[in-house]
MARNU-524393 format. One record per atom (N, C-alpha, C, O): x, y, z; residue in one letter. Coordinates in nm, 3 decimals. Example, Ala and Ser with C-alpha at 12.3 -4.5 7.8 and 13.67 -1.06 7.14 Angstrom:
% MARNU-524393
+---------+---------+---------+------+
:      c1 :      c2 :      c3 : type :
+---------+---------+---------+------+
:   1.319 :  -0.569 :   0.780 :    A :
:   1.230 :  -0.450 :   0.780 :    A :
:   1.320 :  -0.330 :   0.780 :    A :
:   1.424 :  -0.332 :   0.846 :    A :
:   1.285 :  -0.225 :   0.708 :    S :
:   1.367 :  -0.106 :   0.714 :    S :
:   1.290 :   0.003 :   0.787 :    S :
:   1.341 :   0.114 :   0.804 :    S :
+---------+---------+---------+------+
END
This chain:
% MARNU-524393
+---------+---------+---------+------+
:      c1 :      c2 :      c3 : type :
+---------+---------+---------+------+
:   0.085 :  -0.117 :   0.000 :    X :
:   0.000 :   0.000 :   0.000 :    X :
:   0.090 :   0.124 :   0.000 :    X :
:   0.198 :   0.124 :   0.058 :    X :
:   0.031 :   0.254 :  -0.082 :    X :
:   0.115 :   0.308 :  -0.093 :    X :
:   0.129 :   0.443 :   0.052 :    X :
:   0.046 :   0.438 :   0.143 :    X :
:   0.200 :   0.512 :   0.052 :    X :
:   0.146 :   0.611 :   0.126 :    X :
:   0.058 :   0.720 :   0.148 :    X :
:   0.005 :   0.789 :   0.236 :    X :
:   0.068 :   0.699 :   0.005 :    X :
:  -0.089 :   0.807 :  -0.047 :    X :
:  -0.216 :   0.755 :  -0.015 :    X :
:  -0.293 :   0.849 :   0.008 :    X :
:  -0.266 :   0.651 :  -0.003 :    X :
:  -0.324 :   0.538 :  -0.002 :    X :
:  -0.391 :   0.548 :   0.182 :    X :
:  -0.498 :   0.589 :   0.226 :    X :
:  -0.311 :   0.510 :   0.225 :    X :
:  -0.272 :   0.525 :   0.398 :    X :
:  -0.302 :   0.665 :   0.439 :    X :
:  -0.348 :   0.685 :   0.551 :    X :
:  -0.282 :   0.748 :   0.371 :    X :
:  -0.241 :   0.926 :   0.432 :    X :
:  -0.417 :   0.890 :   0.412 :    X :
:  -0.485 :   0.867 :   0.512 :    X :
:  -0.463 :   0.887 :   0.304 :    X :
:  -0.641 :   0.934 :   0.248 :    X :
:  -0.690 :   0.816 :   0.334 :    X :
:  -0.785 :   0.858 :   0.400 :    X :
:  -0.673 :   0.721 :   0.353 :    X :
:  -0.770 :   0.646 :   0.383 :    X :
:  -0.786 :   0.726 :   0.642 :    X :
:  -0.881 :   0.756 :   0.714 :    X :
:  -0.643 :   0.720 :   0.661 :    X :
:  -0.650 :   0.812 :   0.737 :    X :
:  -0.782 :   0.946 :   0.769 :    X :
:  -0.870 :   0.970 :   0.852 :    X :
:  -0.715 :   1.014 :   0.629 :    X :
:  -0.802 :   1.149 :   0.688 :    X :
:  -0.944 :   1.126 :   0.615 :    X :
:  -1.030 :   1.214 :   0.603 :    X :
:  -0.953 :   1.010 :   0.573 :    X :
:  -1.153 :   0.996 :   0.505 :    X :
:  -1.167 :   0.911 :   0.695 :    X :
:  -1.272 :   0.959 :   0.738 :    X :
:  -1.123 :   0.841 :   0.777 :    X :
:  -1.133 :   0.806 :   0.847 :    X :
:  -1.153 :   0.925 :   0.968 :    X :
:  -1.257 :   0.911 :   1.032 :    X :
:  -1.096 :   1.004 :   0.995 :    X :
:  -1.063 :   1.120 :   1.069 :    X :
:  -1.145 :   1.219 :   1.045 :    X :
:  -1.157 :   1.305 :   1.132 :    X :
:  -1.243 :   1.235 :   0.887 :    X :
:  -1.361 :   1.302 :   0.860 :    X :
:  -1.497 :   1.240 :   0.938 :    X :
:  -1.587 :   1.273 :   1.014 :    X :
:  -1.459 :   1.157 :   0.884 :    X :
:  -1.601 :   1.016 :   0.930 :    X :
:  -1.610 :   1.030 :   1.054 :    X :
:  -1.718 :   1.079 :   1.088 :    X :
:  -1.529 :   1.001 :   1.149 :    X :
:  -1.549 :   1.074 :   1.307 :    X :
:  -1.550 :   1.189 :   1.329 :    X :
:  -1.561 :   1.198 :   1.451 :    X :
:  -1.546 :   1.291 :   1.283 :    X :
:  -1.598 :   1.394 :   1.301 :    X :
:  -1.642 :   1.450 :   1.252 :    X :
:  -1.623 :   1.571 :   1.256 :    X :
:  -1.749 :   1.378 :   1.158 :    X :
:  -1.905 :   1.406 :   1.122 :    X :
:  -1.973 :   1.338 :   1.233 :    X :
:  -2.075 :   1.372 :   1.294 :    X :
:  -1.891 :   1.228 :   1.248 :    X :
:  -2.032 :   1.157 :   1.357 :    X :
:  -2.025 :   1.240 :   1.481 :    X :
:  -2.134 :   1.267 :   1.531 :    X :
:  -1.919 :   1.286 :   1.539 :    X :
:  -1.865 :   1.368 :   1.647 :    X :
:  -1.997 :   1.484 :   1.675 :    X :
:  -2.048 :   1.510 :   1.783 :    X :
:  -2.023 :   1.526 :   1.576 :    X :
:  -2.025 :   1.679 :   1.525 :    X :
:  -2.269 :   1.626 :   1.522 :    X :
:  -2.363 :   1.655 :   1.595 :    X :
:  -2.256 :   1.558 :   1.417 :    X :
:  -2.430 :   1.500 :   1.445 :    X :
:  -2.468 :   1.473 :   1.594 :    X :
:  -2.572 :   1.504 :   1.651 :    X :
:  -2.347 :   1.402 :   1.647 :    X :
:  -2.385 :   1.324 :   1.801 :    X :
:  -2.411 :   1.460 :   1.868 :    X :
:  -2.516 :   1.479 :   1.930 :    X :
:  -2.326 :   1.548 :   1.856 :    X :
:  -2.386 :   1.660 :   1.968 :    X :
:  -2.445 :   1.759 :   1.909 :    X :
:  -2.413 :   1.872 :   1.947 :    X :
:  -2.540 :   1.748 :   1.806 :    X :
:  -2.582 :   1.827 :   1.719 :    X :
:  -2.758 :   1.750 :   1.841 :    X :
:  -2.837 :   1.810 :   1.914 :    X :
:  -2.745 :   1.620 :   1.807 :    X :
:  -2.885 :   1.569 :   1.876 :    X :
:  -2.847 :   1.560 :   2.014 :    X :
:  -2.943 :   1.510 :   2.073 :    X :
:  -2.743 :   1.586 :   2.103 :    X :
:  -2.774 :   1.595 :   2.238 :    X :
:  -2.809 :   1.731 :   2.246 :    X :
:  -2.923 :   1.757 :   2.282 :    X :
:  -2.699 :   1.859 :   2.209 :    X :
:  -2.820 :   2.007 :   2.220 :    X :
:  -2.965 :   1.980 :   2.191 :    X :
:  -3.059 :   2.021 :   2.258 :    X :
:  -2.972 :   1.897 :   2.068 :    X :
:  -3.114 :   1.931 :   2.056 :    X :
:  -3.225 :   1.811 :   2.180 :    X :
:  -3.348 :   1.798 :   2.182 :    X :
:  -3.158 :   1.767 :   2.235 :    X :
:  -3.206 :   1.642 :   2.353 :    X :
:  -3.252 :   1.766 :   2.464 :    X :
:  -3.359 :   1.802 :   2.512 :    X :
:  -3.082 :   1.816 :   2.481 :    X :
:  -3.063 :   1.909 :   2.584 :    X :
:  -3.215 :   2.000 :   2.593 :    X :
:  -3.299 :   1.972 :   2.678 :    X :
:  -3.230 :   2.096 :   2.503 :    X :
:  -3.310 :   2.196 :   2.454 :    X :
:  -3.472 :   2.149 :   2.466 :    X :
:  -3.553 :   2.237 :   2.494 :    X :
:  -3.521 :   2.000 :   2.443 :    X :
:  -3.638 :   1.944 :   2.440 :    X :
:  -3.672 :   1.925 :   2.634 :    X :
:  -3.787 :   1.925 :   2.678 :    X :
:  -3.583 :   1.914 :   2.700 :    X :
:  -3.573 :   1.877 :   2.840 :    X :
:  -3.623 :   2.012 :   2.902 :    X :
:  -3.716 :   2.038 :   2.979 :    X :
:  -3.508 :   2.104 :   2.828 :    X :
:  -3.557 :   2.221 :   2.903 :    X :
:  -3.670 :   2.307 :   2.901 :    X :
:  -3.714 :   2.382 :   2.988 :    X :
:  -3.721 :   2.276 :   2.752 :    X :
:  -3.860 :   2.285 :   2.728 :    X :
:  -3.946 :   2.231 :   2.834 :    X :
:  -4.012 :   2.298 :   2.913 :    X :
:  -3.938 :   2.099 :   2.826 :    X :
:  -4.020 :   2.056 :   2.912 :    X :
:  -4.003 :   2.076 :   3.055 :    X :
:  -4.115 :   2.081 :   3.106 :    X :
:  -3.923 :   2.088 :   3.130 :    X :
:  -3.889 :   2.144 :   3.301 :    X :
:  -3.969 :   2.291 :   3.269 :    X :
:  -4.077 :   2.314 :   3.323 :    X :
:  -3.909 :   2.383 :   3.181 :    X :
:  -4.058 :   2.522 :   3.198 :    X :
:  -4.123 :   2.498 :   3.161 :    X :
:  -4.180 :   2.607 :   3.170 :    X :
:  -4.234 :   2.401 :   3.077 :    X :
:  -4.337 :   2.431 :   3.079 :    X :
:  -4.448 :   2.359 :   3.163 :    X :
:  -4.569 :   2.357 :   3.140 :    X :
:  -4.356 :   2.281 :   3.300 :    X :
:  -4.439 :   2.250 :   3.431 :    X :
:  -4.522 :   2.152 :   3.444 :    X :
:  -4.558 :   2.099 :   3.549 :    X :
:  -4.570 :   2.111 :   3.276 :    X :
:  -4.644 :   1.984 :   3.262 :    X :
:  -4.550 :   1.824 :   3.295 :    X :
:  -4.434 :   1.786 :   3.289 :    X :
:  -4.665 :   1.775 :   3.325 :    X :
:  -4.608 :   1.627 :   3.376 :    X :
:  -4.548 :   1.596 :   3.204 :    X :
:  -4.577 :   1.671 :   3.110 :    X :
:  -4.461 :   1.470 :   3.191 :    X :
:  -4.473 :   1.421 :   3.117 :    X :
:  -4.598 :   1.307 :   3.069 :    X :
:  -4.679 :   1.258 :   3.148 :    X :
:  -4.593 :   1.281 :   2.933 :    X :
:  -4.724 :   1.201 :   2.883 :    X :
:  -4.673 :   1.057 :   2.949 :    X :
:  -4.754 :   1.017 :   3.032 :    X :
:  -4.561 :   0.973 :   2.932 :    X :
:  -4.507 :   0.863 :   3.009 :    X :
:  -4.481 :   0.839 :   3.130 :    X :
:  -4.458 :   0.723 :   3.165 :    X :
:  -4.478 :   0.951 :   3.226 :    X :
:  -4.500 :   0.926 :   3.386 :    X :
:  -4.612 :   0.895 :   3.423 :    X :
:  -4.701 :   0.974 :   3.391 :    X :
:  -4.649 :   0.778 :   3.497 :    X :
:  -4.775 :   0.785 :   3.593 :    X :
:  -4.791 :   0.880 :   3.691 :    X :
:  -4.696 :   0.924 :   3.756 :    X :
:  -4.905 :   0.915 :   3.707 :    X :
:  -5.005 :   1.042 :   3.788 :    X :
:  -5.039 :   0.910 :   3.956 :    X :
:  -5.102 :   0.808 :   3.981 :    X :
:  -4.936 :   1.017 :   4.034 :    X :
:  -4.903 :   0.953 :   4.155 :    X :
:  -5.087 :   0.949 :   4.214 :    X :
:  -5.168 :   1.038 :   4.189 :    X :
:  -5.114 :   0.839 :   4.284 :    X :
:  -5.217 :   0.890 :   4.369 :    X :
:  -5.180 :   0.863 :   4.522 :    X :
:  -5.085 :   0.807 :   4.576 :    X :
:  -5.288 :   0.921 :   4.567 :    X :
:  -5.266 :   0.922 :   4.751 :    X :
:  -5.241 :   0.783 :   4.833 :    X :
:  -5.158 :   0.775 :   4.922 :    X :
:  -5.347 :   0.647 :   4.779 :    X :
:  -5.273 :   0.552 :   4.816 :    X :
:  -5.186 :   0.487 :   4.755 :    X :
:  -5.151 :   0.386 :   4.816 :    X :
:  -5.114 :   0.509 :   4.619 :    X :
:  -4.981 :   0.502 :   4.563 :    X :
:  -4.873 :   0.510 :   4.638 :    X :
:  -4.782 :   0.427 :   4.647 :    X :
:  -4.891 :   0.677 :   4.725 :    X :
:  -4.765 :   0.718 :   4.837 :    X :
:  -4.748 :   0.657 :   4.915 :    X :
:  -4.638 :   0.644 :   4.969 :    X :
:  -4.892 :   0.576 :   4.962 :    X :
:  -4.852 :   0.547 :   5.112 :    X :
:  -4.803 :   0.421 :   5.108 :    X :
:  -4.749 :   0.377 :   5.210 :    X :
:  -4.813 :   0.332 :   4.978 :    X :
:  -4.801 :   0.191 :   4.954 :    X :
:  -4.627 :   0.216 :   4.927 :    X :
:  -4.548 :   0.122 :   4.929 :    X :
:  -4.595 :   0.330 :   4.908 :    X :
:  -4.460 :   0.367 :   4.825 :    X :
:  -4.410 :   0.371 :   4.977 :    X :
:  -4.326 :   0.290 :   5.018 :    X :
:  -4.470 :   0.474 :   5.062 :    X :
:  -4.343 :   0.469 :   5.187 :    X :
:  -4.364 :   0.386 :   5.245 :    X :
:  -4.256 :   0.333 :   5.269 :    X :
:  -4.480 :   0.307 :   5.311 :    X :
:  -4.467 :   0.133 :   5.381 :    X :
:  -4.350 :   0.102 :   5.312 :    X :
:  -4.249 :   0.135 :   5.374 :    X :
:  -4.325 :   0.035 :   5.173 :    X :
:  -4.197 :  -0.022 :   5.117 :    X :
:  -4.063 :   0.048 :   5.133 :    X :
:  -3.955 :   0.006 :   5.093 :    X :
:  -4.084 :   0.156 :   5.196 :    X :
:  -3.944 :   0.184 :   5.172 :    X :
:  -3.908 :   0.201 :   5.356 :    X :
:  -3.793 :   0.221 :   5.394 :    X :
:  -4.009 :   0.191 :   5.440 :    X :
:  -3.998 :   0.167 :   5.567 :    X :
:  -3.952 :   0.033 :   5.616 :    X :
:  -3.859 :   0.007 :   5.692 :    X :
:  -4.060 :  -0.069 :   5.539 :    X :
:  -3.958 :  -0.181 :   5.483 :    X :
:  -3.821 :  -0.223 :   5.461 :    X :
:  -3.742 :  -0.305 :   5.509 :    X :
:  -3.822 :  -0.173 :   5.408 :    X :
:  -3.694 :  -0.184 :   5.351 :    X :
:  -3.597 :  -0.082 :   5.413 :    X :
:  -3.496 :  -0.081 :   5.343 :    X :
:  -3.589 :  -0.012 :   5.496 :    X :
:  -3.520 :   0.051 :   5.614 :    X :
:  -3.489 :  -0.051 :   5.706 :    X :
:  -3.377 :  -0.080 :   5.748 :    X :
:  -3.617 :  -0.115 :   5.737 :    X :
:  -3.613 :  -0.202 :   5.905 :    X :
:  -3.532 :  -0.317 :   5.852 :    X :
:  -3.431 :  -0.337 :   5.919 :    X :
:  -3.553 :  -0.411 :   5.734 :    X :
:  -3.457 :  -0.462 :   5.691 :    X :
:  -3.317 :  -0.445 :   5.681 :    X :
:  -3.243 :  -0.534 :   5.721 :    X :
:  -3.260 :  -0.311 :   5.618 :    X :
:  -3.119 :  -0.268 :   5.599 :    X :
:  -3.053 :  -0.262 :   5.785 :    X :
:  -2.936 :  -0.283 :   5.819 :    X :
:  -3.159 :  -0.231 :   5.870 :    X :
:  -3.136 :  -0.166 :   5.986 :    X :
:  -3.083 :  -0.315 :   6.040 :    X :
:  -2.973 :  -0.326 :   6.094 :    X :
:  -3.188 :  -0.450 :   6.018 :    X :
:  -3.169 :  -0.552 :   6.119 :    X :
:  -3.028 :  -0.603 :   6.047 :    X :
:  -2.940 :  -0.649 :   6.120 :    X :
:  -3.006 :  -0.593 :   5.884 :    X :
:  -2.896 :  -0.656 :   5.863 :    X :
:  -2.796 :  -0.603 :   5.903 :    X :
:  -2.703 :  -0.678 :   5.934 :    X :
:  -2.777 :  -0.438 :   5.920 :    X :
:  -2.655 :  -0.402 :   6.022 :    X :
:  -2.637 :  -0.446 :   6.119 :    X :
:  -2.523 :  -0.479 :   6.152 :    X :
:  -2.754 :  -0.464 :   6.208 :    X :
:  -2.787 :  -0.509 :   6.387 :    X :
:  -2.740 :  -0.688 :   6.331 :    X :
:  -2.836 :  -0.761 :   6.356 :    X :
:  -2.671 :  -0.735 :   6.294 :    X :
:  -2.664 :  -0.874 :   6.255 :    X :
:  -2.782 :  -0.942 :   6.283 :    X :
:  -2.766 :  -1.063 :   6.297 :    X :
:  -2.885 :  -0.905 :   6.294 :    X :
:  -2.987 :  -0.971 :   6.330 :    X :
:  -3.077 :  -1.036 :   6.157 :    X :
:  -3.098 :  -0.974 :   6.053 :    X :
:  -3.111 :  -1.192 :   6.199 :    X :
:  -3.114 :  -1.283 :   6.074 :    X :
:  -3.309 :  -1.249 :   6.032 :    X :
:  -3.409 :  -1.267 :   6.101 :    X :
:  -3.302 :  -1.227 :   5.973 :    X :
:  -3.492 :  -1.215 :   5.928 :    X :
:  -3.536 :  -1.368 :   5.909 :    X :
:  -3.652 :  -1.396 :   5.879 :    X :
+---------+---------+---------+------+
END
């Protein structure tokens, strides 16, 4: 192979990543920019579930749970 050969195949290689370089953060600004849209404009998202009141309380029992657990496995104590 010659060196000419090697030099181009190099810098078509060295383009190619930085086109992709250059798209990749072309769609995270534009990721970035859709987020921040959405944090001001205060609405829930359409894919989060809409918490309800006995949702919470079923949510902190489990995580009280799961306290007294972490707590007895420090206390070496066997469940």
């Amino acid at each position: 192979m010659s060196l000419t050969a090697i030099l181009a195949s190099g810098l078509f290689g060295l383009l190619a990543l930085a086109l992709a370089a250059g798209f990749t953060l072309k769609g995270w600004h534009g990721w970035l920019e859709l987020k921040k849209l959405e944090l001001a404009s205060g609405s829930p998202r359409q894919d989060e579930p809409t918490a309800s009141p006995a949702g919470g309380r079923i949510e902190l029992a489990d995580l009280k749970e799961r306290v007294r657990k972490l707590e007895a496995i420090a206390a070496g104590i066997d469940l």
